[in-house]
C-alpha positions, -999 to 999 in steps of 0.1 A, spaced: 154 188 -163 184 175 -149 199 168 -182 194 202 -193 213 220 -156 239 193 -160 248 186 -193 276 187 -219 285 227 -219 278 247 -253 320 242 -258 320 205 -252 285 202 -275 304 218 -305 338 197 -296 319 166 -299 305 181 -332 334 184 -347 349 148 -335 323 133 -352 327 150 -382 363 141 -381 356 105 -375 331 105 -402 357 119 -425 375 84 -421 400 101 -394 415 69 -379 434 80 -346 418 80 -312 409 117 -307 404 135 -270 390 164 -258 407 185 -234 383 208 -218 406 230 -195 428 237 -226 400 240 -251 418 217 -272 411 178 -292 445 160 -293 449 126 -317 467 96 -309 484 72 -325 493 37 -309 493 56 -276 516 82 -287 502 124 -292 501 127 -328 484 162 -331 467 189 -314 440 210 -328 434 245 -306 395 251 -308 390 289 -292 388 305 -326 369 277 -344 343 278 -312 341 319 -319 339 322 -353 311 290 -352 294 314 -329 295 345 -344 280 329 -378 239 322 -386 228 286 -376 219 281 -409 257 287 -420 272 265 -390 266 231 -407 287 240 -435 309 261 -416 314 225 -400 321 210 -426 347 234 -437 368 232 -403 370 192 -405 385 196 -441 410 220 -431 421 198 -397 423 168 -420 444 186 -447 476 175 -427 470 145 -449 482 166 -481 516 163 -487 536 195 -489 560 188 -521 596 179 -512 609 195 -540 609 239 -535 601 245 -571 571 227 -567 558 240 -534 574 281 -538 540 290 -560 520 283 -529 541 299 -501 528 328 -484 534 353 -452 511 351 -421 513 378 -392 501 365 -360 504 374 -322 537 362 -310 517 345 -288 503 321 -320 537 303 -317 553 311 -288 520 293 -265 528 258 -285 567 262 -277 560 263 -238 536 235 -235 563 217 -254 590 231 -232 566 221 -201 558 187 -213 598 177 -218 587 172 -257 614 181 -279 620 217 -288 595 234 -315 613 250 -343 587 271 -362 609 300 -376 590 330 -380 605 372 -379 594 393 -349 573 427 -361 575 447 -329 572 434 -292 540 417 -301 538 404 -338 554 376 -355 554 371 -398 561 338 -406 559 314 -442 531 290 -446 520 266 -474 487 278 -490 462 253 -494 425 254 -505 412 245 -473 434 257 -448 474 269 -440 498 248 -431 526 258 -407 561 253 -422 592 242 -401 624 243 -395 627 207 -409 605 215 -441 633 248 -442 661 223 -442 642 197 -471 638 228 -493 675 238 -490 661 276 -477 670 299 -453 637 320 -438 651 355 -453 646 339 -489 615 320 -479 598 354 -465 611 373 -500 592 347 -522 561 348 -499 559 386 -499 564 388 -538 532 358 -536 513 377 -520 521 410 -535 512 394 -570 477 379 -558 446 407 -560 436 427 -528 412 454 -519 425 488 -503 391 510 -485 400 551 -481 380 563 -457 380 601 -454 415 600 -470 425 594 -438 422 559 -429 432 532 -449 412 496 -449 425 462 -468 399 436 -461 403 414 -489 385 385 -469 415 356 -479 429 355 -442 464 374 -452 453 411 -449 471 412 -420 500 401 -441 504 430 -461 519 453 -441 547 436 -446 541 453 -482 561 483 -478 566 495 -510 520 494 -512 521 512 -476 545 538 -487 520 548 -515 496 559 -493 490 595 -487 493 600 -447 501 629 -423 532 611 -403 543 578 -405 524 549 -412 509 534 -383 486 503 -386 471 478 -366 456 444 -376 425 438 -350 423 399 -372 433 380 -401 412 394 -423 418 434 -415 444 458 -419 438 494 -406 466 528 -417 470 555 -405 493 588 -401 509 591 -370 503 628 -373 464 624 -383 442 627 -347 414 624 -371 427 592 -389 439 576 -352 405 580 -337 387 563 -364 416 538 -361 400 531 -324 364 531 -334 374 504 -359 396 483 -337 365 488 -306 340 475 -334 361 444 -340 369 433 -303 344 408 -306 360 390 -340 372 356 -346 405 349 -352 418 380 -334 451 392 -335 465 424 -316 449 455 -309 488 470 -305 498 492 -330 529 493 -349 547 521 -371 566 519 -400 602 540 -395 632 531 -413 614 503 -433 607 487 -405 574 482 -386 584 488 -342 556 487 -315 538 524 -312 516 542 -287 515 578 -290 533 599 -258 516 599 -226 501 636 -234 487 624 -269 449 632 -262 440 595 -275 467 579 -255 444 569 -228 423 546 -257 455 533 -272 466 524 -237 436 508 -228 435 481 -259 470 476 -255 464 459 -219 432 441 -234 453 425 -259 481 417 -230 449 406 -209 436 381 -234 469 369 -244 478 362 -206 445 345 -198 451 322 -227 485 312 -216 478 307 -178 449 284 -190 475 263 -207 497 261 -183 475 252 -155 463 222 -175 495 209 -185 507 213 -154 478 195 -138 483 171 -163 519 166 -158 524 174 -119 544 201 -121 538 226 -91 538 258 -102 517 281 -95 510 305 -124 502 345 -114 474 361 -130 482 396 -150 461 421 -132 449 451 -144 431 482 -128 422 517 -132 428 548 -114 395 565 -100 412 601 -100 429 595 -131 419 569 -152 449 555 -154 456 520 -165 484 501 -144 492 464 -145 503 446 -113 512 410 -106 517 388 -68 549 375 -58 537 353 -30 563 337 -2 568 297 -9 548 296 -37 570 287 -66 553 308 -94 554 319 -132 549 358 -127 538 384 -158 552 412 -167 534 436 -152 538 476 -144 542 464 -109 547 436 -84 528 434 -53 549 412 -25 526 388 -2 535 368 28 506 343 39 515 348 78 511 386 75 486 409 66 481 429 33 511 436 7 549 436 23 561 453 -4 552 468 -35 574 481 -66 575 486 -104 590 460 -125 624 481 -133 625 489 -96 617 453 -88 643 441 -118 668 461 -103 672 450 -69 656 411 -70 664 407 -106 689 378 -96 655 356 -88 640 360 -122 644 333 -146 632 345 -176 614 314 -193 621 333 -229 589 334 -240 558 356 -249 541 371 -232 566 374 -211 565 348 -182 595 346 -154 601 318 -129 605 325 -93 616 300 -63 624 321 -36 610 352 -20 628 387 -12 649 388 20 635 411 47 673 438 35 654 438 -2 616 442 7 631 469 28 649 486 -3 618 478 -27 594 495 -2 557 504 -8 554 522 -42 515 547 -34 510 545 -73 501 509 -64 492 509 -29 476 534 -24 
């Protein structure tokens, strides 16, 4: 009975899983599990020698049949031990196998702050920004998994990343994919390899497409790529059916989507009168949602880990009752060194008075406490603050009703 309230919890069941598998593989360094990062690091003679980040393993091992999950299992070990397979040295041997990836920014930019919070040495992964919130980047194909590629392997190659990208896209333009019409409306490529996402950074294939407007295309995971016309109302709803069916996937990556103008893919939500904005709206601050809970569970365990006092501020996100409007709000908080979001608006807190002192949006915030922002760089957007507002500048920032009210 008291095994069964107080045991091992269904994450830390499949973590120890997979560290036997690993070990029964012949894996030789001392492996941890990290529960409040979700993560196993290895160790070598003392020293952190690799970290493996188990939230998308733990989903997709759950959203598969338990008869599948054994070899699923199996599967996941191979491709955390396939760090063991040399990458060639030599770029004529290894160019064959490069191809593009398109993550979150957050995919990257998560590992860089731990780093940056741990006082490791700086993580040079060299990737291209698509929008606000995507990232393409090279990586080296292998049979059981990807491998990232960095700035170092750049260097040993003799490549800059505007050549490396060009020979990934023409990869993965020459390998065979699958493109769904739906209505001739709605576009689909869900070739099941992980790099559908990828090809949107196939312009010349997205061009061909027969659209009212401008491309617009989102990519809910790795393994689905979803095009629209800007100008289609038709085609953009079934866009947001598709992207509300695969909320629940592994292996997400943004529910934000981007539009190609210019040859070039920028961040898109249609105006604030667009009858579907509200929808659009509403998976965009899911996506920031997620992404933000993900980091501030990082941070807090590093920080714990380390003893770093900061306190980090949790994105916050509520609707209107009168008009179902989404707004975003974060707490600055008197003597509380903290990592704020970036939110539609900051609520001010002093612990000796009672409710909000102040309350403004971010560009009204920026513009008259801007000077106590540091802006850690990073994504999503995270910016350190040490001091508080004088009484002259809570004055000037005011109560703002869209938030207080």
């Amino acid at each position: 009975m008291f095994d069964f309230l107080f045991g091992p919890s269904k994450q830390e069941r499949f973590a120890q899983l997979l560290i036997d598998r690993i070990r029964l593989a012949g894996e030789t360094k001392e492996i941890l599990f990290h529960k409040e990062e979700f993560q196993l690091r290895f160790y070598e003679d003392g020293d952190e020698a690799g970290v493996a980040n188990l939230n998308n393993l733990y989903a997709e091992y759950c959203s598969i049949a338990k008869a599948d999950r054994d070899e699923f299992l199996s599967q996941a070990t191979r491709a955390l031990l396939s760090y063991r397979k040399e990458v060639p040295e030599d770029f004529e041997d290894a160019r064959h196998d490069v191809r593009p990836v398109v993550r979150s920014r957050a995919y990257f930019e998560m590992l860089r702050l731990e780093q940056y919070f741990r006082g490791g040495p700086p993580l040079e992964l060299p990737y291209v920004d698509i929008g606000r919130h995507l990232l393409a980047a090279p990586v080296f194909d292998l049979p059981e998994s990807i491998r990232a590629i960095d700035q170092e392997l750049l260097d040993t190659w003799g490549v800059s990343l505007y050549e490396l990208m060009e020979i990934a896209k023409q990869n993965l333009e020459d390998s065979e994919f699958v493109v769904g019409v739906v209505g001739e409306k709605l576009y689909a490529l869900a070739s099941g390899d992980s790099y559908d996402a990828a090809r949107m950074l196939l312009i010349d294939h997205i061009l061909e497409f027969k659209l009212e407007g401008d491309p617009v295309a989102v990519a809910p995971n790795r393994d689905s790529l979803i095009v629209v016309g800007s100008d289609d109302n038709e085609g953009l709803a079934m866009m947001l059916d598709l992207i509300e069916q695969s909320s629940a996937d592994p292996r997400p990556i943004s529910a934000i989507p981007v539009r190609l103008f210019d040859g070039e893919w920028e961040t898109w939500l249609p105006n604030r009168a667009h009858p579907l904005y509200p929808r659009f709206r509403e998976f965009e601050v899911q996506s920031l949602l997620g992404e933000y809970e993900e980091q501030k569970a990082m941070l807090e365990g590093v920080f714990e880990e380390e003893g770093i006092d900061l306190f980090v501020a949790t994105y916050t996100a509520i609707k209107r009752n009168e008009s179902n409007e989404i707004l975003t709000y974060s707490v600055w908080t008197r003597d509380v060194a903290s990592l704020l979001p970036k939110t539609d608006y900051v609520l001010f807190g002093d612990p000796g008075r009672l409710g909000t002192v102040a309350s403004a949006s971010w560009d009204k915030m920026e513009s008259i406490v801007g000077d106590l922002l540091e802006d850690l760089g990073t994504y999503p957007p995270r910016f350190r603050v040490t001091e508080f507002p004088s009484d002259e500048q809570l004055e000037k920032l005011g109560h703002d009703q869209r938030i207080s009210a």
